[in-house]
Residue, then its C-alpha position, 0 to 999 in steps of 0.5 A: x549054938x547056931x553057926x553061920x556062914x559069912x559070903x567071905x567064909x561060903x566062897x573059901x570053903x568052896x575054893x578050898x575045897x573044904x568041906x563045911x561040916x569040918x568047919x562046924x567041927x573045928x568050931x564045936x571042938x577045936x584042939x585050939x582056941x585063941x581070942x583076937x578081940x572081944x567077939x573074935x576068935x580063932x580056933x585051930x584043928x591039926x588035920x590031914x588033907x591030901x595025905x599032908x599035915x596041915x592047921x585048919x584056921x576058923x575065925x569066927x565072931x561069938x555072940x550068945x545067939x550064935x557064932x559067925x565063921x568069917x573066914x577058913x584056911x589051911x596052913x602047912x605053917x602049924x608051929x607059926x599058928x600053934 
């Protein structure tokens, strides 16, 4: 399935300094997946980054064309998310 990239998803990628291929990672095989609504979803990756562990956040929208990464981030608050 394509993935795209939302201009919200492009800028935080860039601001964050993450890389996009790891976002295509969490989308292809997160260790988590929560539903927000019908098309919705927010899927969760335990990584380490800089040496600390964090919970990368990808909420995408999933049509059976394609999925839309609407936006990325990282949290050191992994048990509020997991």
């Amino acid at each position: 399935m394509d993935v795209i990239f939302s201009s919200h998803a492009r800028y935080q990628i860039n601001e964050r300094n993450i890389s996009s291929q790891v976002v295509l990672d969490v989308v292809a095989k997160p260790d988590k997946v929560k539903t927000q609504s019908n098309l919705r979803k927010q899927a969760l990756k335990k990584i380490t980054y800089h040496n600390k562990k964090y919970l990368l956040v990808v909420i995408y929208e999933e049509t059976k064309n394609y999925q839309k990464v609407i936006t990325v981030f990282l949290t050191s608050k992994i048990k509020k998310y997991f």
